[in-house]
C-alpha positions in Angstrom: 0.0 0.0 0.0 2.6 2.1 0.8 5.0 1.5 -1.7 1.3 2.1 -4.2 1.1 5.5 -2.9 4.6 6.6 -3.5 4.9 5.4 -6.8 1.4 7.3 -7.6 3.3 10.3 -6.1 5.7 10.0 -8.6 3.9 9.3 -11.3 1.8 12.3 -10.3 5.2 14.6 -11.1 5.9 12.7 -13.6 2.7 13.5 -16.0 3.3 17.1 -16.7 7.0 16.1 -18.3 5.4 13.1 -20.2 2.6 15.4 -21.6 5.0 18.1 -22.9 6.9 15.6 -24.3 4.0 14.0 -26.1 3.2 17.8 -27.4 6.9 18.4 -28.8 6.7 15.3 -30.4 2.9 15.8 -32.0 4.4 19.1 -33.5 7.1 18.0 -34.4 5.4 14.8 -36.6 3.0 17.8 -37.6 6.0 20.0 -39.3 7.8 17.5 -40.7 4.1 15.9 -42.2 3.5 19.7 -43.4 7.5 19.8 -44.9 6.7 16.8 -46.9 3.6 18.5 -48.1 4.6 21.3 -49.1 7.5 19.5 -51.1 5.2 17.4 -52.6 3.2 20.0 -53.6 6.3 22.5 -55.0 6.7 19.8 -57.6 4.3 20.4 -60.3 3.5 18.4 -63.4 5.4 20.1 -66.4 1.8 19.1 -68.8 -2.0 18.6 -67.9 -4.0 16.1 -69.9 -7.6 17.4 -69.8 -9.5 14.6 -71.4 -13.2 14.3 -72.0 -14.8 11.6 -73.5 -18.1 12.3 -75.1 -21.1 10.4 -73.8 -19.4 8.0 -71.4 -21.9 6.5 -68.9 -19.7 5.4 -65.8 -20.9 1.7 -66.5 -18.3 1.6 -69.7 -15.8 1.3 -67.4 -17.3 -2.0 -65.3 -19.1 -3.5 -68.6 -15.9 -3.7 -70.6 -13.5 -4.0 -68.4 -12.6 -7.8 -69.4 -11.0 -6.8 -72.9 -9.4 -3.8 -71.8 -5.7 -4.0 -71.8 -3.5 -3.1 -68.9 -2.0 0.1 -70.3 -5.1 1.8 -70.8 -7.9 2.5 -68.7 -7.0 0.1 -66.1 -3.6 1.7 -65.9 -5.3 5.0 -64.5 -7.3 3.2 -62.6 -5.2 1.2 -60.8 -2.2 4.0 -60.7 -4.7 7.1 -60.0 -8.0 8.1 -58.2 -11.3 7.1 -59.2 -14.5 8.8 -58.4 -17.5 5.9 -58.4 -20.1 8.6 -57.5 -19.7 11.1 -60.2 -22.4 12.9 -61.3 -23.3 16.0 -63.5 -25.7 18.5 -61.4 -27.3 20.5 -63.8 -29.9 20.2 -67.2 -29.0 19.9 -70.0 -26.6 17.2 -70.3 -25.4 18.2 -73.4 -21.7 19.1 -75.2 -21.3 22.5 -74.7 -22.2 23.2 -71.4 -20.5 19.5 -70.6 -17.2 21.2 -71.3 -17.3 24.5 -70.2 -18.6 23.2 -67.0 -15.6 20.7 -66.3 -12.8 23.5 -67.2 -14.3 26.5 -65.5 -15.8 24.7 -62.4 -19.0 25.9 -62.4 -22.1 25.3 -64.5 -24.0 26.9 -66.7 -26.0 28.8 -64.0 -22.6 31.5 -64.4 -20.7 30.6 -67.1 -23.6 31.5 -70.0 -22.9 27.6 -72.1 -26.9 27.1 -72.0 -27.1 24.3 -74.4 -24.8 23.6 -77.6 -27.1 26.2 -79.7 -30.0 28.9 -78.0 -32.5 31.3 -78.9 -30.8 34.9 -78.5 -33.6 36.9 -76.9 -31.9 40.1 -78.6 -31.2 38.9 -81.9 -34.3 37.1 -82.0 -32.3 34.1 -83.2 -30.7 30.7 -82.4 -27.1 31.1 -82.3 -24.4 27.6 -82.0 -22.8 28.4 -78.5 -19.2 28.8 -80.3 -20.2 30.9 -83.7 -18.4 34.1 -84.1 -19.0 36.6 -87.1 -16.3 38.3 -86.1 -13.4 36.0 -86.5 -12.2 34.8 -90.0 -11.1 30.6 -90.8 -8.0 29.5 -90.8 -7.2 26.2 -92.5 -10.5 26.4 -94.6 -12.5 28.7 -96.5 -15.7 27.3 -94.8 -17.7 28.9 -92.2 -16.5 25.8 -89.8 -13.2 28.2 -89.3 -15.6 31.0 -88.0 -15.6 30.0 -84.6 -14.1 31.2 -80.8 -14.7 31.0 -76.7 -17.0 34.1 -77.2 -19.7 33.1 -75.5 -18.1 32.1 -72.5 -18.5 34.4 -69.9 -16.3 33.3 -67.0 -12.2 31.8 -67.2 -11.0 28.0 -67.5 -8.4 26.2 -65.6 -6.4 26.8 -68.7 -6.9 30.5 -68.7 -5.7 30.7 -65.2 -2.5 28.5 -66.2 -1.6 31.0 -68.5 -2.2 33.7 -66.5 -0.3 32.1 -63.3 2.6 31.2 -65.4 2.4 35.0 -67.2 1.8 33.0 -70.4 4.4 31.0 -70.6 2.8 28.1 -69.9 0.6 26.9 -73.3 -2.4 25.7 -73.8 -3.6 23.6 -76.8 -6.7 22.1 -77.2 -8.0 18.9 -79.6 -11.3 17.7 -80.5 -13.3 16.2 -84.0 -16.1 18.9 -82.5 -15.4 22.6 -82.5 -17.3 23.1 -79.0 -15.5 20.2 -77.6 -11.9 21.7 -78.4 -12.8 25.6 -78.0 -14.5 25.4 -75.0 -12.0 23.0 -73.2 -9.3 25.8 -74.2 -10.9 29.2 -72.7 -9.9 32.7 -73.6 -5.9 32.1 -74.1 -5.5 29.4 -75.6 -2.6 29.1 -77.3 -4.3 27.2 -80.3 -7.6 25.4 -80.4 -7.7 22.6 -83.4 -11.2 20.9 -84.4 -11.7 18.0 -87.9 -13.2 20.1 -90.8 -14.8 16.2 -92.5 -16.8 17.0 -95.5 -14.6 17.4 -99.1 -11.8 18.1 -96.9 -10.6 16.2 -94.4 -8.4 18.8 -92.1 -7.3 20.1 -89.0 -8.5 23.5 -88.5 -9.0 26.9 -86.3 -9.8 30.3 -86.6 -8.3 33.8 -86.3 -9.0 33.9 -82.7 -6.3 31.9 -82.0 -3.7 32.8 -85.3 -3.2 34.0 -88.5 -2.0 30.9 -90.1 -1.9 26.9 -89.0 1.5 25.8 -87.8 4.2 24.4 -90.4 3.3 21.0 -88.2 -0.5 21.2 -88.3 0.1 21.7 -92.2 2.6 18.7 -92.8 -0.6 16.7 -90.8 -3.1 17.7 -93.1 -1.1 16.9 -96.2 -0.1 13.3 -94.8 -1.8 10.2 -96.2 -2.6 9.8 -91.9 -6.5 10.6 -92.7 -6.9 8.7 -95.7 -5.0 5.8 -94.4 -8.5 5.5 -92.0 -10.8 4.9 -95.1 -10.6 1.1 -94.2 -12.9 -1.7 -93.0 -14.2 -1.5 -89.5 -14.6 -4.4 -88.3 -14.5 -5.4 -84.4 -11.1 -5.6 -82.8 -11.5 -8.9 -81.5 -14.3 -12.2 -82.5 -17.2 -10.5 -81.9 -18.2 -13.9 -80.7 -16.6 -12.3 -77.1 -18.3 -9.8 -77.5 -20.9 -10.9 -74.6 -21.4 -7.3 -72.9 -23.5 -6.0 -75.4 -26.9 -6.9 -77.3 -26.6 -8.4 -80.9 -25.0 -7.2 -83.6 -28.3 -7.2 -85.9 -31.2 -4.9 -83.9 -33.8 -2.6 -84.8 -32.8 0.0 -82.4 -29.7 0.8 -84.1 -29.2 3.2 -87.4 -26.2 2.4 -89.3 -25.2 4.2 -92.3 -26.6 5.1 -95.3 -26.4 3.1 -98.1 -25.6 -0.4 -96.2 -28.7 -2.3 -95.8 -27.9 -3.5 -91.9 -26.1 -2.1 -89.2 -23.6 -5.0 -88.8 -20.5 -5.6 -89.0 -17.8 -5.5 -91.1 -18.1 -1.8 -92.3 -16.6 -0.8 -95.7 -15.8 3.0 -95.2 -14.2 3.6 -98.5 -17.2 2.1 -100.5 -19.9 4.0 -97.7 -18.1 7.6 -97.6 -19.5 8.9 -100.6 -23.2 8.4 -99.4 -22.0 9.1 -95.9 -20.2 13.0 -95.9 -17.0 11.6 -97.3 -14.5 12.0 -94.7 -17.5 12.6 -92.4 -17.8 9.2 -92.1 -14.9 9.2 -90.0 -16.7 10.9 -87.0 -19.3 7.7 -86.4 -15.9 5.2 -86.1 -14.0 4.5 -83.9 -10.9 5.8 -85.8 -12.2 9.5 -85.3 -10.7 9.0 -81.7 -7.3 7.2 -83.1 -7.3 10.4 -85.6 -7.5 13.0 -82.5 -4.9 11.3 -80.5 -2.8 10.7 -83.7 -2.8 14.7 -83.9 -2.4 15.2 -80.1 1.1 13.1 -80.3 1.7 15.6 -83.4 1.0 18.4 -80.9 3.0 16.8 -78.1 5.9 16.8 -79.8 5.7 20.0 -82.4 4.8 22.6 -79.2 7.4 20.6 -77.3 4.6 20.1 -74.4 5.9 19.6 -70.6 9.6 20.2 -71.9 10.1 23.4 -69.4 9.4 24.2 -65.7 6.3 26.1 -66.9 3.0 23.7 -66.3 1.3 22.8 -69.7 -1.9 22.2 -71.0 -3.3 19.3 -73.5 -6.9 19.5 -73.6 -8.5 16.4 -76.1 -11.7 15.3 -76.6 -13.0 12.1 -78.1 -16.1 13.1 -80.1 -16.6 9.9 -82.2 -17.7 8.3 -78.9 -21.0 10.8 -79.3 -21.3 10.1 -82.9 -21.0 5.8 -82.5 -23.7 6.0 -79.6 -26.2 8.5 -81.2 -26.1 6.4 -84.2 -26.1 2.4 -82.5 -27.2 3.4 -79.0 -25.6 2.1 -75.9 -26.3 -1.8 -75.7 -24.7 -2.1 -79.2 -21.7 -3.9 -80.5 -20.3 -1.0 -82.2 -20.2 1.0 -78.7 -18.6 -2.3 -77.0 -15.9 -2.2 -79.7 -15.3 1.5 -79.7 -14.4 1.4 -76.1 -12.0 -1.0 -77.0 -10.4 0.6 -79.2 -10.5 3.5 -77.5 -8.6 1.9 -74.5 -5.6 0.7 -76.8 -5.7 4.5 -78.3 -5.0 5.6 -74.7 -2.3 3.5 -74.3 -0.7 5.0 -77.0 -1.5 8.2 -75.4 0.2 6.9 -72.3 3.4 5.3 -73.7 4.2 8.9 -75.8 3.6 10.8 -72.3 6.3 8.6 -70.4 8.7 9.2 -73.3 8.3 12.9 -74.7 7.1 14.6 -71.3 8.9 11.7 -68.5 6.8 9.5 -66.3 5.7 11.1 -63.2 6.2 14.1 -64.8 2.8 15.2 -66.0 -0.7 14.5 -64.5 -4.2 14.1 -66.0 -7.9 13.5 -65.7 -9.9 12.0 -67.5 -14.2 12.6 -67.2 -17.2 12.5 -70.1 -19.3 15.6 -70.5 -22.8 13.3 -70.1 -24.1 9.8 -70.3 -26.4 8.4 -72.6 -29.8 6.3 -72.0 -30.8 3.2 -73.3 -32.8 3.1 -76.6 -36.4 3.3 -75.3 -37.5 0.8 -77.8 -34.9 -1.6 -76.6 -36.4 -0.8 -73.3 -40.1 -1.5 -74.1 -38.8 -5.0 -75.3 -37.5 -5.9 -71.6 -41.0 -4.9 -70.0 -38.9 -1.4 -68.7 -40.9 1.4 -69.4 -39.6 4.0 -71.7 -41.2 6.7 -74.1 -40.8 9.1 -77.0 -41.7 12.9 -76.7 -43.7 13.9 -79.3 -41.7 17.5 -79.5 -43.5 18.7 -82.0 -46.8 17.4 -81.5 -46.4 19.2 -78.0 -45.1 22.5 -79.0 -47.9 23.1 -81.6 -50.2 22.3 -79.2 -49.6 24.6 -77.0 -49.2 27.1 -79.0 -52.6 26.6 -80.3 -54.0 26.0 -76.5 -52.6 30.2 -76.4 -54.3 31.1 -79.1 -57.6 30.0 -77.4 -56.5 31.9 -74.8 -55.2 35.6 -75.1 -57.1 35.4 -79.1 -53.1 35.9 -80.1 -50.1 33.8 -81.1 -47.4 36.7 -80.1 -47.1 35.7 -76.5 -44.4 32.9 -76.8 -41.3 34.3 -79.1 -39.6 30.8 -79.2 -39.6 26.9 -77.8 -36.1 25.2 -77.5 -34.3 22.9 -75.8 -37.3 22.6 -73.3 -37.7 25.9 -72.4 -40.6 28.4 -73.6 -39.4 31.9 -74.4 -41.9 34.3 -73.5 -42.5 37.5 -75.8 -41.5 40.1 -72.9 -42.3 43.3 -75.5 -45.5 42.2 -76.3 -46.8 41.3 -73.0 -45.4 44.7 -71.5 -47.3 46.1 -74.5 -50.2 44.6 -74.2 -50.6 45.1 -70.4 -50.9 41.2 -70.1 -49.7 39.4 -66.8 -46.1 37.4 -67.5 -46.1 35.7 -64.3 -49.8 34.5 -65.0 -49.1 33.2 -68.4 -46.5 31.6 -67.2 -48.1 29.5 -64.5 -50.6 28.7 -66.9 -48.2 27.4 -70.0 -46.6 25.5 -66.9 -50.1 24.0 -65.8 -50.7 23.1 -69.1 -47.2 21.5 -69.6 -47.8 18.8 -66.8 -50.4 18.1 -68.0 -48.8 16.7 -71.3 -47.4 12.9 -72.0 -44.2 13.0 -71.0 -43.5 16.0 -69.3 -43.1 15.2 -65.8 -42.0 18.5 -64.0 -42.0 22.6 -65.3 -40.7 25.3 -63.9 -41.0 29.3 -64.2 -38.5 31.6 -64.2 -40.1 33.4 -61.1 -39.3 29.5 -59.5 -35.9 29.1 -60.4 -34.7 32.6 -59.5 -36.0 32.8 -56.4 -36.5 29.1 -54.6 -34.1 27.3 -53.0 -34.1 23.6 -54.3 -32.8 21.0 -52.0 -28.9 19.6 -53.7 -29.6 16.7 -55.6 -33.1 17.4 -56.9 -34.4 18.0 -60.7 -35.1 21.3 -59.2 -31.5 21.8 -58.6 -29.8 20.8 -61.4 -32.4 22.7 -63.5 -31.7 26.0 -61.4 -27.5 25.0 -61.8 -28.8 24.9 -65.9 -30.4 28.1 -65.7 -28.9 31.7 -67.1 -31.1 34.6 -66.1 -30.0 36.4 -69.1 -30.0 33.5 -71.3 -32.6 31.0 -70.4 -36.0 31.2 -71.5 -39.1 31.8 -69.1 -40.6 28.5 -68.8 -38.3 25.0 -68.4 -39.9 21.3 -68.5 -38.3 18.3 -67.6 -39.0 15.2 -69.2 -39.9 11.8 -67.6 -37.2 9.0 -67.1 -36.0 7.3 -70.1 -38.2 9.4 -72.5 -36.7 11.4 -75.3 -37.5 13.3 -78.1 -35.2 11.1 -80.5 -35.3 9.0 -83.6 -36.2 5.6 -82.6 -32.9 4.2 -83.3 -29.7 5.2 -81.4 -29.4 6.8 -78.1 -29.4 10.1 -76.6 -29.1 12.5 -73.8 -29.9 16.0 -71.9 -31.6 14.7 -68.7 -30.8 15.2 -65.1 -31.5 11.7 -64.3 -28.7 9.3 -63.4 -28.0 7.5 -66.8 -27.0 10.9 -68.1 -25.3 12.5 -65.1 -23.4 9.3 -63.9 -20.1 9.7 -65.8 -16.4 8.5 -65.0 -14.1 11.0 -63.2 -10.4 9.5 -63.1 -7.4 11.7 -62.1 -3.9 9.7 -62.5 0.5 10.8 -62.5 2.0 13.3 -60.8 0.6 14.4 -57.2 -2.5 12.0 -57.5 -3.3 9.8 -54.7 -4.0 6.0 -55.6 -7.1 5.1 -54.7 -11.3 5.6 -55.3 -14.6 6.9 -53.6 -17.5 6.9 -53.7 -18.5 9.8 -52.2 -20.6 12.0 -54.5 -18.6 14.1 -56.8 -19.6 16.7 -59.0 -18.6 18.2 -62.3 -17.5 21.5 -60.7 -15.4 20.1 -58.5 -12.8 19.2 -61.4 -11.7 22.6 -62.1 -10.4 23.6 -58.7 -8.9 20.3 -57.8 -6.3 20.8 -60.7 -5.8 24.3 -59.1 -4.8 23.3 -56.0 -2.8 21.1 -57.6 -1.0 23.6 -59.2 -1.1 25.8 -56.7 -2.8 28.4 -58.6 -6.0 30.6 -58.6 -9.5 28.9 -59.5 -11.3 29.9 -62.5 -13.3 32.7 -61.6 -16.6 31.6 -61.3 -16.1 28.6 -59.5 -18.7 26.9 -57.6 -17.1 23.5 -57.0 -14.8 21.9 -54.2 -11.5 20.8 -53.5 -11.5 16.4 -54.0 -9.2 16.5 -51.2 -8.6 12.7 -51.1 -6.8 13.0 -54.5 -4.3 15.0 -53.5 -4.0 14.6 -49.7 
């Protein structure tokens, strides 16, 4: 007992020296944690890969991931960070504002990218989200040249490279479509590249970016490297394997012109001529081994990650868009393009190590939107699916107006499901704008297919609760852009051919996309916490250790990094 209480009495002085010592040691773990950090972090990737691939559900990655190759997608995977949970949180799920939306962290709420084309309530007109009168071809004598970022009303991760780097660092961005590649690239952009297919067959730009294409760009366009592409296509291994997608022969699948199925083997030099000539190229999969054969071009012309000052590669796959418009997603042709596709990657890869060094650059890869399934294909497995009779719809309302207010001047234009109010002749007229619109809206829901509208007055002054149709269609909403009146479709109904697939909807088989980030400074690992598009953006600039794009919205992934 006694020798108990002693040794408590030590013990008792004893504490205070053990718990400073404890403390020193805590900081001092703490500071040398933070050194490594901030070491870590002071080496930056000389080059950027920023790669989108058009209308790639997340389920691509699990459905083929048997024939995929080890140097490919799995090579990110299993070297990088995977998000499992990511999702785009805003209507329309569409190219344009896919892609402005994953380079300038925010959606189309701030940066103005409404939809690939909109009706401009001042010129009274629909304008294409990258047109610009103002700005002359380069590489063509088509109105294809005549295009720049104009429309985009808020900076890119790219932009804020340059500006970081005072210029310095480039920026060049690659893609078959012109929004794609412009929009990837921002303001400065050092060169943005998109396929002219057609009669011609190029590589080209427009004056917003030069005068004149590159000596390199120009050697590429008069190189046999197209041409050599006018081959059969034909799947990349016995189609017999091909066991993660429907049969080759289907009604729910298009094809091309001038072939009387849509089955394999595919003769493009006999099919071009009926097809847009080297259009055809576009719907294959070697539109995708054509960008990234001119993004290895670019690599090594622009000498890309070969100096201390952080680079910029932005590509995007487009074909992938084309193939599953034009076969829809449970078809062989999507199966094989993904293939493909992963061995083009590779390709990718293996240049990377050599021309920039390994662990010397870093990218992401993500899609701008997913796809649904064919609703016909749908209807034949009992799951129901629907067509939107678009037309049908709009002419019925407008006639339902008529009855109405005895006029057909109210509504000034119906797009990409949103009703544009005529603002002057309601003002005019002394009419009521809020009570028209709740009545278009009432009548709306009342329609087949339509299963939720909105009015401006809504979106601009509720609150909707994160993750709701109500949210993502606020996220989609410009108040200078956007029309009046926006409807939502029901799940899985689309106003589409009935062959192929197709997109635009805030429901998960068009917001549930890949987001991979692999190389330098990127964690190994995945989530599946819920990511979001606009969280893409100022990841890479904390990365880099540089200021966001300014009108981000999204978060930090911390686990990629830290």
């Amino acid at each position: 007992m006694i020798y108990f209480l002693i040794t408590l009495k030590s013990m008792k002085k004893f504490l205070p020296m053990l718990y400073k010592l404890i403390l020193v040691l805590f900081a001092s773990c703490t500071i040398n944690a933070q050194q490594k950090t901030n070491n870590k972090k002071k080496e930056k990737p000389r080059l950027i890969v920023g790669i989108v691939v058009d209308q790639m559900r997340y389920d691509y990655l699990t459905r083929f991931d048997k024939q995929f190759g080890d140097g490919g997608f799995k090579r990110i995977i299993n070297q990088g960070f995977s998000f499992k949970n990511h999702h785009i949180d805003y209507i329309p799920t569409t190219t344009a504002p896919g892609h402005a939306s994953i380079f300038t962290g925010t959606t189309p709420e701030n940066h103005g990218i409404i939809g690939n084309s909109w009706f401009d309530k001042n010129k009274k007109q629909k304008v294409y989200c990258v047109q610009d009168g103002s700005v002359s071809p380069v590489g063509t004598s088509s109105s294809d040249g005549r295009m720049s970022p104009s429309k985009l009303i808020v900076t890119t991760i790219a932009d804020q490279n340059r500006l970081h780097t005072q210029m310095r660092g480039k920026t060049i961005s690659i893609g078959i479509k012109d929004r794609g590649a412009i929009l990837s690239g921002g303001h400065t952009a050092n060169a943005a590249y998109w396929f002219r297919g057609k009669n011609q067959g190029n590589w080209i730009s427009s004056s917003f970016y030069m005068e004149k294409l590159p000596q390199w760009v120009i050697t590429f366009n008069e190189s046999n490297i197209v041409d050599n592409y006018f081959k059969n296509w034909n799947t990349y291994y016995d189609i017999d394997t091909y066991l993660e997608s429907g049969p080759d022969d289907t009604k729910f699948e298009r094809g091309f012109k001038e072939k009387e199925k849509p089955t394999f083997p595919y003769n493009l030099e006999q099919l071009k001529a009926f097809n847009g000539n080297y259009d055809i190229l576009k719907h294959t999969p070697y539109g995708n081994s054509l960008t990234i054969d001119f993004a290895i071009a670019a690599i090594k012309a622009e000498k890309l990650g070969n100096d201390n000052h952080t680079d910029f590669l932005n590509i995007s796959f487009s074909s992938t868009d084309y193939i599953g418009h034009n076969f829809g997603v449970n078809s062989k042709e999507v199966q094989d393009t993904y293939i493909r596709l992963d061995k083009d990657l590779e390709k990718l890869l293996n240049i990377l190590d050599i021309q920039v060094g390994k662990n010397k650059y870093s990218l992401f890869l993500t899609s701008d939107h997913g796809a649904t399934h064919v609703p016909q294909f749908l209807n034949s497995k009992k799951i129901p699916a629907s067509y939107f009779k678009q037309a049908t719809t709009h002419l019925a309302l407008k006639n339902h107006i008529v009855q109405v207010y005895k006029t057909d001047s109210v509504i000034a234009n119906i797009s990409n499901d949103q009703i544009y109010m005529n603002n002057q002749f309601i003002e005019k007229n002394n009419l009521n704008s809020f009570e028209i619109q709740n009545k278009i809206a009432s009548y709306l829901l009342q329609e087949k297919g339509i299963n939720r509208v909105f009015t401006r007055r809504q979106l601009e002054m509720d609150n909707f609760e994160q993750g709701t149709l109500g949210s993502s269609v606020k996220k989609g909403f410009n108040a200078k852009r956007s029309g009046d009146i926006c409807y939502v479709l029901s799940p899985a109904t689309i106003a589409y051919s009935k062959t192929g697939s197709s997109h635009g909807s805030g429901y998960s088989y068009d917001t549930h996309v890949p987001l991979l980030f692999y190389g330098l400074g990127i964690n190994q690992g995945f989530s599946i916490n819920k990511s979001s598009v606009s969280d893409i953006a100022p990841t890479i600039s904390e990365l880099l250790d540089i200021a966001m794009p300014n009108g981000t919205t999204g978060n930090i992934l911390k686990k990629v990094l830290y």
